[in-house]
N, C-alpha and C positions, 0 to 999 in steps of 0.2 A: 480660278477666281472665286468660285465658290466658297473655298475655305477662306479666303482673304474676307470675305462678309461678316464671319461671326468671329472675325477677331479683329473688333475697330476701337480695342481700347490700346491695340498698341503705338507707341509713338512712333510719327512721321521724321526722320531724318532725312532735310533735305543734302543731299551730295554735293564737293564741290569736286568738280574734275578735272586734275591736274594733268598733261598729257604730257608733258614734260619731265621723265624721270631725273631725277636730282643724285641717284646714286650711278655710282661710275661703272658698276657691274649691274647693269638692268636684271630685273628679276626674268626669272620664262617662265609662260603659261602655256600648257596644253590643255585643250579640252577634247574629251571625246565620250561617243554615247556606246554602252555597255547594256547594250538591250531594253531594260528597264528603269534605268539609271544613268545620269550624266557624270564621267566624274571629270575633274577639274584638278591638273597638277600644278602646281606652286612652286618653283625650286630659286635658287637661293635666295631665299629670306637674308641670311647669316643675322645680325642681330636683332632685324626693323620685326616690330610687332603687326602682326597681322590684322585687319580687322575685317569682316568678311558681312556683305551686306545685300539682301534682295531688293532690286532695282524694277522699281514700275511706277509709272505714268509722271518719269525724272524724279520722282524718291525712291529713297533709299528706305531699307527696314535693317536696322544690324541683328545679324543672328548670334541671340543668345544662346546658350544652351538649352533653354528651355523650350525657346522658339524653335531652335532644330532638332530638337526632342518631335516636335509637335507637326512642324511643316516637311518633315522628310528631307532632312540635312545631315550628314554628320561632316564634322570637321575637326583635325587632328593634324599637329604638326609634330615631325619624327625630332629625331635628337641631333641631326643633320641638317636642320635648318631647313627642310624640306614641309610644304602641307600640303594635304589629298583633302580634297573638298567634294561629297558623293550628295547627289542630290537626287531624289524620288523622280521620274519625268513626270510625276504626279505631284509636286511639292503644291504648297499652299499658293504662290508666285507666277507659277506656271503657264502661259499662255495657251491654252487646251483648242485645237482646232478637229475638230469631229472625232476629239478619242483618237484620232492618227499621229497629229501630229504639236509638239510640247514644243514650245520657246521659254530658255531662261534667261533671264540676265543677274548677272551678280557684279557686283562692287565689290576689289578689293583694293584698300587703303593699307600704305604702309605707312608706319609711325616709327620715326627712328632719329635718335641725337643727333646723327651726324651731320643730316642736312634741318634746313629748314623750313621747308614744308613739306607735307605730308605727297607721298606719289599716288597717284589714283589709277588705276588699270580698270577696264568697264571688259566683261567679257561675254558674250552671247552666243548661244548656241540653240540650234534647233533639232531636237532628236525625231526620229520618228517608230513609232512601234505596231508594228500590228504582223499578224492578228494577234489576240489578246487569248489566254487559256480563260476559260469559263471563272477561275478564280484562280489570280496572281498572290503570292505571299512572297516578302524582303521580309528580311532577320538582319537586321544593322546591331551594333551593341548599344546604341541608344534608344530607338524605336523597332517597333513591329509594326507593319502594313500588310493590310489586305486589301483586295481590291476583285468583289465579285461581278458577276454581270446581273444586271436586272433582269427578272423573269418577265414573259409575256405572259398575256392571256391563257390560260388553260395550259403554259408550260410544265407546270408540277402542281404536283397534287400539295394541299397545304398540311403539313407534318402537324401530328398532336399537339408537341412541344418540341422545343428550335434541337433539344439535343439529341434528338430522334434521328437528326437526318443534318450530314451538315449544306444540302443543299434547301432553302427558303421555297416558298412558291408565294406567288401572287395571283390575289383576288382580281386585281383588277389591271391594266396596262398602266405601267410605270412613266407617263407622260409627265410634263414639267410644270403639270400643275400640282402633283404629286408635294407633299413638303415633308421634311424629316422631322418630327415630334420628339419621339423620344428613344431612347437606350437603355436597353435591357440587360444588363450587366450578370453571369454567371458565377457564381465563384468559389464553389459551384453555388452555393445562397442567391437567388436574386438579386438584386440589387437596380433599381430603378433611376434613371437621371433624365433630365430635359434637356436638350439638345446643348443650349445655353452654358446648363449648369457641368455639364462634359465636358466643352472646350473650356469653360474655366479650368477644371483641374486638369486642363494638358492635352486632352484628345483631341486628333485631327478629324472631324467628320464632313463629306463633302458627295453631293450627289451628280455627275456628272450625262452628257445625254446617253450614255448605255453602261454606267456601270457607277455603282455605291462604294467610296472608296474611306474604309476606315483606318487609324494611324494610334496605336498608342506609346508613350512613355517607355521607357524600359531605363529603372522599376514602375511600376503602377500599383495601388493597394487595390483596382479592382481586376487585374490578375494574380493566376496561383500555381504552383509548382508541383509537378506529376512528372512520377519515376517513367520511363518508356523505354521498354528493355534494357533496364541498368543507365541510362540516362538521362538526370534532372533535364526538364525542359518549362518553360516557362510559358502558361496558355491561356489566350485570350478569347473568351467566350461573349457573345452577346448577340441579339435584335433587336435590328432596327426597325422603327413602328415608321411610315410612311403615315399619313392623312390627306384625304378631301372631300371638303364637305363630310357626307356622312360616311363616306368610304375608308375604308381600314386594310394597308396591304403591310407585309413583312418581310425582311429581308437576314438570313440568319449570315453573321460575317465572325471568324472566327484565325487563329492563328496558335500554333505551338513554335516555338524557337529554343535551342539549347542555351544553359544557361553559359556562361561564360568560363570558357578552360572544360566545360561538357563534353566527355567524353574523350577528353584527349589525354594521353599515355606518352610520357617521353622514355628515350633509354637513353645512352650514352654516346649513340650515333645518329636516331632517329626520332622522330615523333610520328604519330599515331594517331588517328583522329576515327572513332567510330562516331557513325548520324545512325541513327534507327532505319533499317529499309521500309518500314512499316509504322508510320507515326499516327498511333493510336486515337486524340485526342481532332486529327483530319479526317482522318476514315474512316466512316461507319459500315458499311458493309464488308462482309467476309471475303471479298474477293473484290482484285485491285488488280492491274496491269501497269508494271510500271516501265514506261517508254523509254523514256531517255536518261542518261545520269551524267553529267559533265562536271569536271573540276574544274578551278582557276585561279590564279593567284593576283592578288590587287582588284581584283574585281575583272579580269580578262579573263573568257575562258580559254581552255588550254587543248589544243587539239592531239591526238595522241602519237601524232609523231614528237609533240616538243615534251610532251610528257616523259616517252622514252626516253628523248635527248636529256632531262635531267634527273634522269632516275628518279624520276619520281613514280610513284603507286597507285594506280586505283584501283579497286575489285569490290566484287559483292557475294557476301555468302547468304544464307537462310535469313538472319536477323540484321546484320549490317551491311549500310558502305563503308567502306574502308578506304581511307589514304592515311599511306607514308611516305614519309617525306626526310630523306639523308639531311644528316644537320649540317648545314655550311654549300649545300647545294645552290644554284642560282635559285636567283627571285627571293631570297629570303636577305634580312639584313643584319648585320652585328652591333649589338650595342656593348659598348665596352665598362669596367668598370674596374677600380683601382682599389684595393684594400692592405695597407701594412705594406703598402708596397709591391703588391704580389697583384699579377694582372688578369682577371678576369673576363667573359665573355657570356653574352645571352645572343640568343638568336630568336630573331623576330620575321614572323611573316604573317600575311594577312588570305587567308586560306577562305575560298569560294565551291561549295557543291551548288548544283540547279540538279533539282531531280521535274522529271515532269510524269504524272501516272493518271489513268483515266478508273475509274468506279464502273462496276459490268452494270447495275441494277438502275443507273444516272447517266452513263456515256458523257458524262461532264471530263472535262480533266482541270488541274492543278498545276501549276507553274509556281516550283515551292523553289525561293533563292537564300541558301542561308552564309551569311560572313562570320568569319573565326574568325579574330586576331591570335594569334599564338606569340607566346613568351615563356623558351629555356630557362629551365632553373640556371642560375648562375654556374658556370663551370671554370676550373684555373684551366688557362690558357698560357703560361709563360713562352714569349716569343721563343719559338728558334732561332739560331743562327750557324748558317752554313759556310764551309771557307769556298771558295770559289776562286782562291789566289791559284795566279799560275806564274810562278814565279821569274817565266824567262821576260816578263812582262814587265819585271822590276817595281811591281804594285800587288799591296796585300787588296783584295776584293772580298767583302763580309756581305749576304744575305740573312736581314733580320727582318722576322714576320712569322706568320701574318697579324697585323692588328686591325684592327676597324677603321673607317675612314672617321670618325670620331677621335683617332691619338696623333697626336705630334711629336715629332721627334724635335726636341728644347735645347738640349746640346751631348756632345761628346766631349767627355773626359778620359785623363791617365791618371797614371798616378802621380804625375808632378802638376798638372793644372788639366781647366776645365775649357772647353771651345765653347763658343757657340756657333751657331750653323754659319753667321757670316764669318767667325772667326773660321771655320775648318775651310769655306772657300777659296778664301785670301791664302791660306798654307797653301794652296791646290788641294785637297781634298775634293773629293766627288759624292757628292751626297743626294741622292733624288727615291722618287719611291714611283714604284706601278700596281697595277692592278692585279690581284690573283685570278687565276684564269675563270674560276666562280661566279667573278664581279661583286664580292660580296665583302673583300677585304683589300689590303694591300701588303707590299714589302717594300722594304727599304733597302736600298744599294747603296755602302760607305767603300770609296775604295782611296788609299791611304799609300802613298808613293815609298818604296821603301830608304828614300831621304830623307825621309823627316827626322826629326830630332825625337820622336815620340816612338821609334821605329828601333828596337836593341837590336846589334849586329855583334857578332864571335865569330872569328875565322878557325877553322880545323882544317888543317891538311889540305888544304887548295878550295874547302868548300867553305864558303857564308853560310850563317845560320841568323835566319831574321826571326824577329819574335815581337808580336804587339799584343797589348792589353789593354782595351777601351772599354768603357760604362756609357751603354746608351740612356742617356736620361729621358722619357717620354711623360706626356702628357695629355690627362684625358679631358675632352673638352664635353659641354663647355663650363665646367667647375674644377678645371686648370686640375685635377688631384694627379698626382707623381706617381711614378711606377718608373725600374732600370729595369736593362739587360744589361750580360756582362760580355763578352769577346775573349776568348783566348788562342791568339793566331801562331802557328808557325809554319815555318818554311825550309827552304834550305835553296842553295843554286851553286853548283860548280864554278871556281873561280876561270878554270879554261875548257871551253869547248870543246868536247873528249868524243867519239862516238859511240855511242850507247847499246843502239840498236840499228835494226837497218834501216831507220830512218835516215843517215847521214853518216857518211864517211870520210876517211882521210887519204890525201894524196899531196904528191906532192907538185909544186906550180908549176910545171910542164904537163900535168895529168890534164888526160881529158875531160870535160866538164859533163856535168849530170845531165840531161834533158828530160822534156814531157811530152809525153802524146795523150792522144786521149779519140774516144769516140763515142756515141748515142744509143741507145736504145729507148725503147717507147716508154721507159719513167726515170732510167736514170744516167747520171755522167760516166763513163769508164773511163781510172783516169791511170797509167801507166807511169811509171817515175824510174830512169835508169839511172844507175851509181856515175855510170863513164867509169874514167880508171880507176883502180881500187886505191882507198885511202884518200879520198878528196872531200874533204868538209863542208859541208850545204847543210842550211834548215829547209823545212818546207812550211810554206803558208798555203792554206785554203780561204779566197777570199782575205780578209782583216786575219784571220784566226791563225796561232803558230800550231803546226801538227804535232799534237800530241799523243802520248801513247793511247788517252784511254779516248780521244777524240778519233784518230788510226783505228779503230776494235771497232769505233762504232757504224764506223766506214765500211767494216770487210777486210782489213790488213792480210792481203797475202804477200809472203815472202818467200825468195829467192836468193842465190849469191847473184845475180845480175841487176837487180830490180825488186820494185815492190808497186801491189797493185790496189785501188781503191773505186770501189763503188758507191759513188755520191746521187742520192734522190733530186731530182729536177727540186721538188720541194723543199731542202734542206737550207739551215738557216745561213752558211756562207755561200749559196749561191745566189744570182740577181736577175729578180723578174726585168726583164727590155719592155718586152709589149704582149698585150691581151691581144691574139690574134682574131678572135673568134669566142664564139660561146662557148667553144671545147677547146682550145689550141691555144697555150700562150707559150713564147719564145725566151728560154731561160740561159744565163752564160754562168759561166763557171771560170775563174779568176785560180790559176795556182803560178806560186812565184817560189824559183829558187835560190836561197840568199847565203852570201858569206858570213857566219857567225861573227866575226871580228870586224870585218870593215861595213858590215851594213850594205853593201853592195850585193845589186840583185845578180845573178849569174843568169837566171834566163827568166823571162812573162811569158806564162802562156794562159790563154784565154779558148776557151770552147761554148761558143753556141749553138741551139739545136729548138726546137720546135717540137714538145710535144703536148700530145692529147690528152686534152682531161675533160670531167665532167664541171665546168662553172657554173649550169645554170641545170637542174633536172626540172622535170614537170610530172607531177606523179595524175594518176587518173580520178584522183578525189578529189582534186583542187589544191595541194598542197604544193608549193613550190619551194626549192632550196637553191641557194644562190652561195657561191663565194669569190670573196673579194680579197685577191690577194697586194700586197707593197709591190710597186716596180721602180727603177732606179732611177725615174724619173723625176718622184715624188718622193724625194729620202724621210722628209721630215713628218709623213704622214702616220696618225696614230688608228691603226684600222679598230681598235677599242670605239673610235667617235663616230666612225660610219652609222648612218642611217637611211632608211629606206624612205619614200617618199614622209612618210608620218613618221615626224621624229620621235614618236614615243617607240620604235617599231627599232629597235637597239640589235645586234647581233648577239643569237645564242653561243656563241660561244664565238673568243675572238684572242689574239694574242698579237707581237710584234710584227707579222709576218703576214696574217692573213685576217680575217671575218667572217663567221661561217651563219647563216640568214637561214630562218625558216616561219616560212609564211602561208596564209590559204590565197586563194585566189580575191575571194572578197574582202580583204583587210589591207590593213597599212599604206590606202592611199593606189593601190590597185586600180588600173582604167581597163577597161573592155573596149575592142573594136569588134565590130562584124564584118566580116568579107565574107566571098563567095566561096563556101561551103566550112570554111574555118572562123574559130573565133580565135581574136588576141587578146592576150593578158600581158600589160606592161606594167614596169615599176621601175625606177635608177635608186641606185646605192650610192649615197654620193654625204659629202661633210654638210651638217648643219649648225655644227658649234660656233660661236661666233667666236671665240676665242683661240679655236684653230683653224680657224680661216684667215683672222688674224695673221695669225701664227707662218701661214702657207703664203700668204700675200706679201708679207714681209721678205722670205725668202725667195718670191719671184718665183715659185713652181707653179706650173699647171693646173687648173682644176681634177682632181677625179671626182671621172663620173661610170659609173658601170651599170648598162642598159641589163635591163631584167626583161626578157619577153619569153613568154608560151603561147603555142599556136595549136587550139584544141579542135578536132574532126567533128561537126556536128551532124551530120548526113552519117555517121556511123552506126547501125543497129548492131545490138549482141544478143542471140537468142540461149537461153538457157531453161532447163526442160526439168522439172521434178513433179515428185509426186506427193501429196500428202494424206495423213487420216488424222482427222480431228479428234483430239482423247475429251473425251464425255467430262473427264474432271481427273483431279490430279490424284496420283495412287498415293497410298498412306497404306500404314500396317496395321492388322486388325487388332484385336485384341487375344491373348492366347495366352495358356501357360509357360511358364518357363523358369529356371534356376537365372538372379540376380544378386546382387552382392553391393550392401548399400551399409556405410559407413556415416557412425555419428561421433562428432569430436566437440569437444567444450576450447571456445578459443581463451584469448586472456584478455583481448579487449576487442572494438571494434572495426579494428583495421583487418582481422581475420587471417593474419600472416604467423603469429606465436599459436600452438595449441598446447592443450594440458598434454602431459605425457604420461602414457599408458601405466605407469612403473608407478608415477606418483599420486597413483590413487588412493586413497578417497579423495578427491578435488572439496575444500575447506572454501565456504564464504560467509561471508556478513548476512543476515536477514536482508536487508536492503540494498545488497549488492546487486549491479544483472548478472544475469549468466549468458553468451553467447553462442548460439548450437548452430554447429553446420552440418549438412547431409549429403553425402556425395555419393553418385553411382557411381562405382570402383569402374575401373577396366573399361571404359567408353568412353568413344571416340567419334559418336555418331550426332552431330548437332541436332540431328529431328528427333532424335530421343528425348526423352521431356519430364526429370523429377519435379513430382506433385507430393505435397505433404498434406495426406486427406485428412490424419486424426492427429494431435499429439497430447500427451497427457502426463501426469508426475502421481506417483503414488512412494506411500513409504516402507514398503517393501520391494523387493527384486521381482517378482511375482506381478507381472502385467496385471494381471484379475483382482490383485487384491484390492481390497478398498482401508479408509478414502482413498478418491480421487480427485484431483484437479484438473479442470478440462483446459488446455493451452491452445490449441486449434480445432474446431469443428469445420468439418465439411469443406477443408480447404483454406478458412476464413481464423482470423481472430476470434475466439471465445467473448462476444462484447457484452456477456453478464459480470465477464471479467473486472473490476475497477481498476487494475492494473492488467490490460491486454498486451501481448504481445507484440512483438513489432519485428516487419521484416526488412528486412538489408538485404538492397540490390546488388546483383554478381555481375561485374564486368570480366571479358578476358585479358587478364590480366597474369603474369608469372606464370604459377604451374594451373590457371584456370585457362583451358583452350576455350569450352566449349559451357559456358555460362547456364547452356537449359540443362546440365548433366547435375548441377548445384543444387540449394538451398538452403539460405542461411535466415535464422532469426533471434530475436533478445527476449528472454524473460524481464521485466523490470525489477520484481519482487516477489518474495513468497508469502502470503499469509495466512498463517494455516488457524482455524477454529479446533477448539478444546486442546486439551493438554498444556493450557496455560504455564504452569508448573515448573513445565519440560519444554522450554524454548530450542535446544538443541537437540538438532535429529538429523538423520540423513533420509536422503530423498531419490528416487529413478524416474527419470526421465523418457518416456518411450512413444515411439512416431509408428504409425503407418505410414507406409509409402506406398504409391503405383506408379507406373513408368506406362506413359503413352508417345504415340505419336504425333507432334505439333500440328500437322497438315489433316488431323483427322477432325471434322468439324460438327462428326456426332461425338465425339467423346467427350463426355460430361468431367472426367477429372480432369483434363486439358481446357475449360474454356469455365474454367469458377470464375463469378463476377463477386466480388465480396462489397458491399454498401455500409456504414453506418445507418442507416435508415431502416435496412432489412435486418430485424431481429426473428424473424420466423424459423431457421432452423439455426442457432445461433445461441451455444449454450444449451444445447441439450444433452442430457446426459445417453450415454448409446452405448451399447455391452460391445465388448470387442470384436470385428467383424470377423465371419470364417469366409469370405471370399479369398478364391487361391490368387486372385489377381490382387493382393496386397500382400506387400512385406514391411515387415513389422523388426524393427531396430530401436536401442534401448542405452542409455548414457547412465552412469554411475558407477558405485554412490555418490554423491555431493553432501557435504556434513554441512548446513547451516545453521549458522551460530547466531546466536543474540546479540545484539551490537553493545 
């Protein structure tokens, strides 16, 4: 409510509230609180415009972009019709009850042709957060927030100047008589504003009873962009002046966040996302502890069993964290896209670190949350399609996919005319699509009766040959652009039922007929199939499915002249769950029928049920719980893809026709605790909350499922475990000492540092005002705490280091800034053949201008570096920790004979003939 003060020039939208939705597919809202942040799901919008508005004391405010720039909003709706609404627990709106506990409300209105008044949804939620880290930072890609705690009396000592220390001190107790004045803007230049004149250009600033919480813009012109080991990050520097009466206290609030696409590295199966382990521009002292590191995707963190579960990455070396993330993995989504015809795909996710690290010298800690959105370069994606015809079925069956749930399929054509989807239904065609097991795409099933007129048949020698040709027409929404696939099917089928193999024999109709037996083991069906007399004709079916050969193989097909024998998994998709007996125990049947090729007549049914033991519900000792939910025959029409767990945002990691496989903590997704005597219980049910397959299930007159989730945890349990420690004094590093190195200097061709000049085409020829681009690399390491330093570097017009003139290019680690044209360095990421980024260094000359010899503009010129290689971790070594300023010109530009210390090596580029333009 604070914030809401110093912004009373915006206009008051009174709401009206419709509660009577007008569209026949109601939208759905989720909301749920994400630590520090509420977010709010939206899903089907389909065309109605969104408007999205903070509700307090019965108005409305609608948020602009400006305004959720400013009050800690973002809102964004995908290409699916879908919007995520993320809100600060901190926002400008916010109901703030002791710093504990955050109520929002928000308005959304939908605006849309088809009906006639607009639908109103009011949705409220109360998060609560605590404790709080000494200072909170969110990296949204619209705004940055910081949110420190107010210092007491005699808590810290008060710093020279705020960038000394990025913790504040205060003179005096931060009480509410305290007022905020003004804003001391960094950049790094000063820059001074009044409280006033701040929230005009954008800034959230708001004083709450135990913490100062600032908010800016992203962009803002009074933030500025600093390299942090090879990654742009965008930093906001400033102090707050508190006043009363005569009293003056200060509070230093500050934030870095990566710029957008910072850091991240795609290939052709994966993306790559480095955040700096050590974010310079946060930490001022030399030593950090850092605690915790969690990933998450949507803004949910991700525990690392589900991380496993989707292959996804996380790790940490010397300078980074690292996640990878497989493309087309769950939780990411496809956007599709159509060019020339030719079908395209990006993949989109929206990628969450929370690091949290404590300062030894402050014992404060930091709770730093930062959001990626990631977007794949465009990749050709052209559907595949699989034949899946089995011909005794008398139907061709085509698998096409995967596409985005963004394409439709518009119609199927031949080559004599074109369907559309109602036209292929009425033929009987079967046309429908599901979900890739990812959840991130779909396929489409056409299966196309081999009757049809669209269907070529040639008979040879007792066998049909079926043959089709269809063009899937699709279409990308929602800007309708076109893209085909093509189909080219064939088949074949015996016009008489012959025996093949020992699937089926012949006899003749006095023969005794085949039968089945069968028996159980603890996972699977054993299932026995005898001939009877030799030469008797029988198919076999598993379940709906006819036994085929490569269906037999996948069974265990052993053969005999008597018999053949199959081993079918309790699990397996033609056998039929009955009943969930138990949390470990459900009762499975298994269905084999032997039938007369010719008259369709079954010869024998036989059916085998059995009981066995499985894991359905595990309880691990961390809190982690896994559940699966598999179809029983009770519930045919159920799509375990819908199931969810009490919190319908709480979807199964992984889930297909058959079953849904749940992985959850104890404290999530709608989880209830009981206490008993000397145990504790954790419940949850699996059970439909789609309204539209409920629908769906009601219609049909099935049963409800429901599947009870319970763990029963020992709490009266001790575990003693016994070690020993010795405190190391400080972390080892390597001294400094002689040694043979081998350090390589190359001229690239521009400044992507991927082309270099090549040794053979020397002299390297430029323009006077051309740059030159040098790289230096220690050869043969593989050691990231190794660390090239470029202490001199210099140009003279001889091969002859000593000789003079010279041109000073780097002093003392720094730009030469008597230079008018200074040097410039380009950050090294690991990237290709760069593993190990500190083992590099690259930088640009802009120009040469050389004095005297006017006359004679063309000359050639050598190029030559000292180098030293230290150890990163060592915190006395002066060539590992140069701070280089524009401000500091004291050793900067001085001219300095070439060093005889054995701890530099000295490497040399040319000649370069520069020419006169």
């Amino acid at each position: 409510m604070g914030c809401l003060a110093g912004l009373g020039w915006f206009i008051l939208l009174v709401a009206v509230v419709n509660i009577e939705a007008q569209n026949k597919h109601p939208i759905k809202i989720n909301s749920k609180c994400l630590g520090n942040l509420l977010r709010v799901d939206v899903s089907r919008l389909g065309g109605s415009f969104l408007e999205v508005s903070a509700v307090i004391n019965n108005s409305s405010i609608i948020l602009t972009p400006s305004l959720s720039s400013q009050c800690g909003f973002t809102i964004k709706k995908d290409h699916l019709g879908n919007a995520v609404i993320y809100a600060s627990v901190q926002n400008c709106f916010a109901q703030n009850l002791d710093d504990k506990a955050f109520t929002t409300k928000l308005g959304l209105r939908l605006q849309s042709d088809i009906v006639v008044e607009d639908e109103f949804h009011l949705v409220e939620e109360t998060c609560y957060y605590s404790p709080w880290a000494s200072r909170e930072i969110i990296c949204k890609p619209n705004y940055m927030e910081v949110s420190v705690k107010k210092a007491a009396p005699n808590e810290y000592n008060l710093p020279a100047y705020p960038d000394s220390d990025p913790r504040k001190a205060a003179e005096q107790p931060m009480d509410a008589s305290f007022r905020i004045n003004t804003v001391v803007f960094f950049t790094p230049e000063e820059r001074v504003m009044q409280v006033d004149e701040a929230q005009i250009n954008g800034y959230g600033i708001s004083s709450t009873p135990t913490r100062l919480l600032l908010r800016s813009p992203n962009p803002s012109r009074e933030t500025y962009i600093k390299d942090v080991a090879g990654v742009p990050m965008t930093v906001l520097s400033t102090s707050i002046i508190f006043e009363k009466t005569k009293l003056t206290t200060q509070l230093y609030a500050g934030a870095a966040c990566p710029q957008a696409q910072g850091g991240v590295f795609f290939t052709e199966t994966s993306i790559r996302w480095f955040l700096p382990r050590r974010i310079d521009p946060l930490i001022c002292p030399k030593h950090f502890r850092l605690l915790e590191v969690n990933m998450g995707v949507d803004g949910r963190k991700l525990e690392a069993t589900e991380i496993s579960a989707r292959n996804y990455s996380l790790t940490l070396d010397d300078l980074y964290v690292i996640v990878e993330i497989p493309i087309g993995a769950a939780g990411c989504q496809i956007k599709s896209h159509a060019q020339d015809g030719q079908y395209f795909t990006s993949y989109m996710i929206e990628l969450m670190l929370e690091l949290l690290w404590t300062e030894d010298d402050t014992n404060e800690d930091t709770r730093y949350k930062v959001f990626l959105p990631v977007e794949t370069p465009l990749q050709l994606q052209p559907p595949q399609v699989i034949d899946a015809t089995v011909p005794k079925e008398m139907m061709f069956k085509a698998l096409i996919g995967p596409v985005g749930f963004d394409v439709m399929l518009k119609n199927i054509s031949s080559p004599s005319e074109v369907l559309s989807l109602a036209d292929c239904i009425a033929r009987g065609f079967k046309v429908f699509d599901q979900m890739s097991p990812n959840g991130c795409s779909k396929v489409y099933t056409v299966e196309v009766p081999f009757t049809d007129r669209v269907v070529g048949q040639r008979k040879e020698k007792g066998v049909t040959m079926y043959n089709l040709h269809l063009t899937f027409g699709f279409l990308v929404l929602p800007k309708h652009t076109p893209f085909t696939a093509t189909a080219y099917l064939r088949t074949k089928l015996e016009d008489i039922a012959r025996p093949s193999s020992a699937l089926s024999s012949v006899a003749p109709p006095s023969a005794a007929p085949p039968s089945v037996s069968g028996s159980c083991d603890d996972k699977n069906f054993h299932v026995l199939v005898k001939y009877g007399t030799k030469g008797f004709n029988f198919e076999t079916l598993m379940g709906k499915r006819m036994l085929t050969g490569s269906l037999a193989q996948q069974y265990g097909l052993m053969v005999n002249d008597t018999h053949f024998s199959l081993i079918v998994p309790y699990s397996a998709a033609d056998a039929t769950v009955e009943a969930v007996q138990s949390s470990s125990s459900i009762k499975s049947r298994l269905d084999v029928t032997l039938r007369h090729p010719k008259t369709n007549k079954n010869i024998q049914d036989f059916s085998l049920t059995c009981n066995f033991v499985t894991k359905l519900i595990e309880c691990f000792p961390n809190g982690t719980i896994t559940a699966l939910a598999i179809t029983m025959e009770s519930v045919p029409s159920l799509n375990p893809r819908r199931l969810t767990l009490r919190n319908p945002a709480c979807g199964p990691t992984y889930s297909n026709d058959q079953y849904a496989y749940f992985v959850f903590t104890a404290n999530s997704c709608g989880t209830t605790r009981k206490f008993l005597p000397n145990m504790m219980l954790y419940e949850n049910e699996i059970f439909i909350t789609d309204e539209l397959e409920l629908r769906k299930l009601s219609q049909s007159k099935e049963p409800d499922f429901v599947l009870k989730v319970f763990c029963y945890y020992d709490i009266n349990t001790n575990q003693a475990i016994g070690f020993n420690t010795r405190p190391r004094r400080s972390e080892p590093y390597a001294d400094d000492a002689r040694g043979e190195m081998q350090v390589e200097m190359r001229v690239a061709l521009d400044d992507s540092y991927s082309v270099f000049q090549r040794v053979e085409d020397d002299p390297i020829t430029k323009y006077q005002r051309q740059p030159l681009y040098f790289e230096v690399e220690l050869m043969g390491s593989y050691n990231p705490k190794v660390s090239l330093e470029l202490a001199y570097c210099w140009a003279t017009l001889e091969e002859d280091k000593m000789s003079l003139p010279r041109w000073d290019l780097i002093v003392n680690g720094c730009a030469n800034s008597r230079d008018p044209h200074p040097v410039i360095f380009h950050s090294v990421l690991p990237k290709g053949r760069v593993h190990y980024p500190s083992n590099f260094k690259r930088f640009e000359v802009p120009m040469f201008a050389f004095a005297g010899d006017k006359d004679n503009l063309n000359r050639q010129v050598f190029v030559h570096c000292e180098v030293v290689i230290c150890d990163v971790r060592n915190p006395v070594d002066a060539a590992c920790n140069v701070q280089c300023s524009d401000h500091d010109n004291t050793m900067k530009g001085q001219k300095r004979a070439v060093s005889d210390d054995p701890g530099f090596k000295r490497v040399s580029s040319g000649p370069i003939i520069i020419m006169s333009p």
